[in-house]
N, C-alpha and C positions, 0 to 999 in steps of 0.2 A: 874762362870765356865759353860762352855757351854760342854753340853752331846755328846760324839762323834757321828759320823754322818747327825749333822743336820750346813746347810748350815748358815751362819747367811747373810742377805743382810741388807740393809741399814734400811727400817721399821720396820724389825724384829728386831734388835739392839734398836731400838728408845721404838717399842712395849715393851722389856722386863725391859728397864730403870722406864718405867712409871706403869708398872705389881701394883704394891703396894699401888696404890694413895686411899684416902680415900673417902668414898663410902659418895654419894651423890643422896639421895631421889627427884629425878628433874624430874619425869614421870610426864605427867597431863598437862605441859602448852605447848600448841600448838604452832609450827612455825607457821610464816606467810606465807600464798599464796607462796610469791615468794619462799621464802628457800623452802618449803613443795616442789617443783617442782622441785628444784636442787639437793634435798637429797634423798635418799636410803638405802635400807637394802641387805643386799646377802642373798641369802640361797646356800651352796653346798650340792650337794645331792650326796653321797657314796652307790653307788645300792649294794655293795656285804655283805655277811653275811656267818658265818658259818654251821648256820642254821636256818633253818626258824621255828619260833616260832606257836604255835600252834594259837594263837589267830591273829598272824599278815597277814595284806592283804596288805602292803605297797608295793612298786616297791621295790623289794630287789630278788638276785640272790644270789644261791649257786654255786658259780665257780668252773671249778676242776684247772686252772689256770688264774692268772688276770697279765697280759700285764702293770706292775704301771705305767713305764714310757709314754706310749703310750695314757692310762688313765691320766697321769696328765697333758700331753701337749696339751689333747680336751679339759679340766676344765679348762685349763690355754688361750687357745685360745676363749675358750666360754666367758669364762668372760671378753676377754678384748673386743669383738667384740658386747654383749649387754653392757656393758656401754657405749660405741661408741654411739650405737644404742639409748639407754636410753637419753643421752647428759645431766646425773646427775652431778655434778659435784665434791659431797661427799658423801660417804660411811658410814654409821653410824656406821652400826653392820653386822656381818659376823655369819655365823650359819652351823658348817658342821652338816647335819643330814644324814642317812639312812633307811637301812642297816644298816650298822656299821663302822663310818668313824673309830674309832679307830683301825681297821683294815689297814688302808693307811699309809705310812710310814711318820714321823714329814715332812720329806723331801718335801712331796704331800704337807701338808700343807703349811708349808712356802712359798715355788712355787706361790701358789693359790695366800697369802696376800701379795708377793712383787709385781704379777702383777698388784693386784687390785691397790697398794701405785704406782703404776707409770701410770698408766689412771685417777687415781683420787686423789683427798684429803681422804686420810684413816690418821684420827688422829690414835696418837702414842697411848692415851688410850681409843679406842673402843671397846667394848663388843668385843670378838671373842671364840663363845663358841666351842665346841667338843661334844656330843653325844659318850658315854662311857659305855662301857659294862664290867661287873667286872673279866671274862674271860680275855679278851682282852687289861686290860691295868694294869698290874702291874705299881709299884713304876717308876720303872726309864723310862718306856715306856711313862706315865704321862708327868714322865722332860722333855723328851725329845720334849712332845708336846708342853710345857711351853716355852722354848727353843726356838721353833716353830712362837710361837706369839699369843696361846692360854692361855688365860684369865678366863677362866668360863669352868666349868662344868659339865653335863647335863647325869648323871650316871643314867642307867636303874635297877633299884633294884628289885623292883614290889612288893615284899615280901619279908617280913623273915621266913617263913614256909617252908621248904626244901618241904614235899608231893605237897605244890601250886605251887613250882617253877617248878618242874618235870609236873608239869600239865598244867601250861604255856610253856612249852616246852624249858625251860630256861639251861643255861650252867652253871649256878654256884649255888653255895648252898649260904643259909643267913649268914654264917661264911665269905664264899669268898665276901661276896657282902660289910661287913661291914669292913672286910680290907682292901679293895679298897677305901670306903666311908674315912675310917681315913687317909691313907697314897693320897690320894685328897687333904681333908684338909687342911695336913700340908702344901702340894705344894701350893696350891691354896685358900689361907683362906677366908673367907668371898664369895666365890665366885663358888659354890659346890651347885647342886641344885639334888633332886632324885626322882623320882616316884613310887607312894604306887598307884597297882590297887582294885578296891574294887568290889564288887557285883560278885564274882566268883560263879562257884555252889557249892551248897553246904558248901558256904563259910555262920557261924556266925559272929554276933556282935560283943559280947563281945573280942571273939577270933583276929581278926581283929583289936578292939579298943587296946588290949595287943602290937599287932605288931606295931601300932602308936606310943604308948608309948616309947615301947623301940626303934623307928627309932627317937625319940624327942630326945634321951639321946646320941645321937652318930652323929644326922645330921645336915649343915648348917643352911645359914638361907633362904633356898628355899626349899620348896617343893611341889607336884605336886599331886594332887588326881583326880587317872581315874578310872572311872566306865567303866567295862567290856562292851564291845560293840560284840555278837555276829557277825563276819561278815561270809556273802557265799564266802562260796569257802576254809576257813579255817578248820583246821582239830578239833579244840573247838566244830564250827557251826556242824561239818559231829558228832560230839558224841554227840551232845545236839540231833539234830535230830532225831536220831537211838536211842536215849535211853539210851544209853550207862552211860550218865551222866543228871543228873538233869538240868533243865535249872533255869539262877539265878533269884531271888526271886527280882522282881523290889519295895517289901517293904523294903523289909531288905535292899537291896543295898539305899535307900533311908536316912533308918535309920544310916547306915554307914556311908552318908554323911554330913547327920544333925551332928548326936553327933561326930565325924572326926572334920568339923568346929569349932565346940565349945572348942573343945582340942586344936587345932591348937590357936585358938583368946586369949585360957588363958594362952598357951605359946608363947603370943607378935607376934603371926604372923599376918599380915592384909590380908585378903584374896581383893587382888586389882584383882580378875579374877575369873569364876564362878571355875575353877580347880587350881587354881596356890594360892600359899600364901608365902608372904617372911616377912623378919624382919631385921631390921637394914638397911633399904632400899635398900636391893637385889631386886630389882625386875627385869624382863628380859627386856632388852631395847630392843631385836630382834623381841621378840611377841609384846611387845609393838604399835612396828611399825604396825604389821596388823591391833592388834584393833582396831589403830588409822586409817585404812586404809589409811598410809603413802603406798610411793612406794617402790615397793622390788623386787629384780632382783631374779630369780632363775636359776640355771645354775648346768648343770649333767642330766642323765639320768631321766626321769619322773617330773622332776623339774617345778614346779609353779613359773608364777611373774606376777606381774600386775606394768605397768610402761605408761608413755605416751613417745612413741620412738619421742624426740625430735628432736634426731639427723637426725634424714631421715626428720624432720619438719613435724612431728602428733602433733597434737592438741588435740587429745582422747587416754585417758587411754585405754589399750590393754590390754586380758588377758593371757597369754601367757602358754603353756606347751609344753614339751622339749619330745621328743621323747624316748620312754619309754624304751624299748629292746637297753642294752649299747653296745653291736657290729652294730647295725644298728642307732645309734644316732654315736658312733664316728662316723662314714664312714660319716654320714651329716654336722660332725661339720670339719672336713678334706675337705669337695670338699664346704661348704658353710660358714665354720667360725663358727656355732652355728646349734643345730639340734632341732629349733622351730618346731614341728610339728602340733600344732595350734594355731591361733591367734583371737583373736574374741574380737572385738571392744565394751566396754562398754558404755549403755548409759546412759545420766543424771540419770534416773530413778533406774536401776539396780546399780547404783555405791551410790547413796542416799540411796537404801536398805540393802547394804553392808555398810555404815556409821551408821546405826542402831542398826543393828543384832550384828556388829562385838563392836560399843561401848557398846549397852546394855549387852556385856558379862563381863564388869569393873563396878567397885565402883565408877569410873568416872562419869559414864555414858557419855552422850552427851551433850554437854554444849555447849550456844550457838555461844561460840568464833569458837569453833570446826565444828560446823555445816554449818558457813556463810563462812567456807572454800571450800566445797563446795555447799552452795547453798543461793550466797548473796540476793537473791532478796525476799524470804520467809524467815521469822524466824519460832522456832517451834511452836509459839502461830498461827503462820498464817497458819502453814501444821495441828497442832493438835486441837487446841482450838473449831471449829465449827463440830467437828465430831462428830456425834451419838454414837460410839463406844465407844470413850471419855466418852461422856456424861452421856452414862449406865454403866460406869465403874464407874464415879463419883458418880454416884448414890450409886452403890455398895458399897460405901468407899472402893476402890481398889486402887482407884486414888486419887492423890492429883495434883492438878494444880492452879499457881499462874498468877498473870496479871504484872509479873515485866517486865522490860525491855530485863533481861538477863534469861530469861527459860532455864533449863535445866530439858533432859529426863534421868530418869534412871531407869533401872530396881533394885528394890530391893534387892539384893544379900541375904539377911537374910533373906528366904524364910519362911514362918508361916504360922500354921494352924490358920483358923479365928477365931476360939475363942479363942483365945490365946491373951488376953485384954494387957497386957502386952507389947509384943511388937507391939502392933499397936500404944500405946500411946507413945513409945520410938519413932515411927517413926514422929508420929505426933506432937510431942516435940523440933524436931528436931535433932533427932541421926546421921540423915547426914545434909550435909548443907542444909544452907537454899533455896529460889528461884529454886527449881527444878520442873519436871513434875515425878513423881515417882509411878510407876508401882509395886502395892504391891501384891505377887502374892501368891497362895495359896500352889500350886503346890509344892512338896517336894524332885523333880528328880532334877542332875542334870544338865537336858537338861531345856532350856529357848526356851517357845512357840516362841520366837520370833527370836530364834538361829540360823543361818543353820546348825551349824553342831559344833561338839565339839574339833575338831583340823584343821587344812586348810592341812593337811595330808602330812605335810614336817616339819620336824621338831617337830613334835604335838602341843603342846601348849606354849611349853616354847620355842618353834620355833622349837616350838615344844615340852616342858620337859613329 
């Protein structure tokens, strides 16, 4: 049964036949070159909100009216006009983030995945996740997305401490948040992912580790731990400042991370991302695509992508953002088809450091299949093996580096203090595969010295979650 008002076209019909297939653990082994070049990710970016959260800096508006139709026929024109441009020829995975798409009506969304299913190959079962606020989507509003051609997830929780949520500036209480969480679920089983942030002010451990617990007793098999990021210009950043509120304790939020992980690993979750952990091979095929720095289209107001525009016949990956302010991005996407407002050409070097940063953030790491993707001519023995850096790391016992054929870099995810004999010897035993180059880091934040940044700022991590 299909929920009234939402349109069904032909992929969305296909999409909801296939909704229920059984989950398959397949991240990790790289396309080849060629496919890698014809394939893509979406991200849709929904700028409006009802309110802006006190910690949030993201591109999001508070409308006093939003124009849907008008808005959906620029996201519906934007997308068909960069994959044109892209000359991808499949679509992996789809990602509405914001704002707060669940604010858009199912109708916006279906729109979106019948254009993208008629410029390109969009299997029947690809990831197509939602960004979900527990305000915002009751039960049947949910169906209706599912209906839609929505697949996945990706519910803002933050907390269950009503005083934290009032101080993130949030709309719903931990009661509303865990009703949403269950009545998800049931729609959407196995495929329901949520974010716990951590390091607030004045926010404890113990207190904190309680909230964990009881969001293990009620949530799928994704979830999502973010460390508070003071940004300027938010209204958090203006009360830390002034005093008003303490600023948070980068131990303690530390410690919240460590012992969080160790909770998460004894309830079956693998932490495949330095914030993300799922079970039962949930993991997000959306973000996936970044770490893997596959290509990914973005489209909507403020929207990121990085793609090599085949279609115009480029030969270099572009990195692309969308013009930010959504009355003046439609007006561009209206008189030009798409409202790119910059583009800036990647080179060898910068795209190899974005192969790095973005694998060293996975239990993957960088392996050498992944890496001679781009950069046949070096393997990592030939970029790492003669460095000084290296060398005094190896000294340090920080590093371990092997002379196999197939090297693989990874940052060690289970970060440890050094006299911690224990897990040095798990590592060195071999607690992850073997043949790697492995980066054992001291450091207990976390951010990863070698990270840029701890979301690509569309969709956060789980494509944000």
């Amino acid at each position: 049964m299909v929920p009234s008002g939402v349109r069904t076209g032909r992929w969305v019909a296909a999409a909801r036949a296939a909704q229920r297939r059984p989950r398959v653990d397949s991240l990790g082994q790289p396309p080849s070159p060629e496919s890698a070049r014809t394939r893509a990710a979406l991200y849709v970016h929904w700028p409006y909100c009802e309110k802006r959260c006190s910690y949030c800096n993201f591109n999001k508006y508070i409308p006093r009216g939003v124009d849907e139709g008008a808005v959906r026929n620029c996201l519906v024109t934007e997308a068909r006009t960069l994959l044109r441009l892209s000359g991808v020829q499949r679509v992996e995975s789809v990602f509405f983030g914001g704002g707060t798409p669940s604010l858009a009506s199912p109708h916006t969304v279906a729109a979106i995945l019948e254009a993208v299913a008629q410029e390109v190959y969009l299997p029947a079962d690809s990831e197509v996740t939602l960004e979900a606020n527990p305000t915002s989507a009751p039960g049947p509003r949910l169906a209706a997305f599912g209906a839609a051609g929505v697949n996945r997830l990706s519910i803002g929780l933050q907390s269950l401490d009503d005083a934290e949520l009032q101080l993130l500036g949030r709309t719903h209480s931990a009661r509303e948040a865990l009703q949403t969480l269950t009545e998800a679920r049931h729609l959407f089983p196995g495929r329901v992912s949520v974010d716990l942030m951590l390091g607030l002010p004045a926010q404890k451990v113990k207190p904190w580790l309680q909230q964990l617990q009881k969001l293990l007793r009620h949530c799928d098999d994704h979830l999502s731990l973010y460390q508070l990021t003071l940004e300027r210009g938010t209204s958090l950043f203006a009360q830390v400042q002034q005093g008003t509120l303490p600023a948070p304790d980068p131990d303690l939020a530390a410690e919240m991370y460590q012992e969080g992980r160790t909770v998460l690993r004894d309830a079956g979750f693998r932490q495949y991302e330095v914030s993300n952990f799922a079970r039962n091979g949930a993991l997000s095929n959306h973000n996936w695509t970044y770490w893997q720095c596959g290509q990914y289209l973005g489209i909507g107001p403020g929207a990121h992508g990085q793609f090599v525009p085949q279609g115009a016949g480029g030969h270099t990956r572009e990195a692309r953002i969308q013009t930010l302010e959504p009355d003046n991005w439609m007006k561009e996407v209206m008189l030009f088809g798409h409202g790119t407002r910059k583009c800036v050409p990647l080179s060898e070097l910068e795209l190899l450091e974005e192969v790095l940063a973005m694998g060293l953030r996975t239990d993957v790491g960088v392996t050498h299949q992944h890496w001679r993707q781009f950069e046949p001519q070096l393997t990592l023995w030939d970029v790492f093996g003669a460095s000084r850096e290296v060398k005094e790391l190896l000294e340090q016992g920080l590093l371990l580096l092997d002379h196999s054929e197939n090297p693989l870099l990874a940052l060690l995810l289970s970060a440890y203090k050094s006299q911690d004999g224990r897990r040095r010897r798990r590592a060195r035993e071999g607690w992850f595969p073997q043949h790697r180059l492995t980066r054992q880091t001291e450091q207990t934040s976390t951010r990863s010295s070698l990270s840029f940044s701890d979301s690509l700022g569309q969709g956060r991590t789980d494509g944000g979650e």
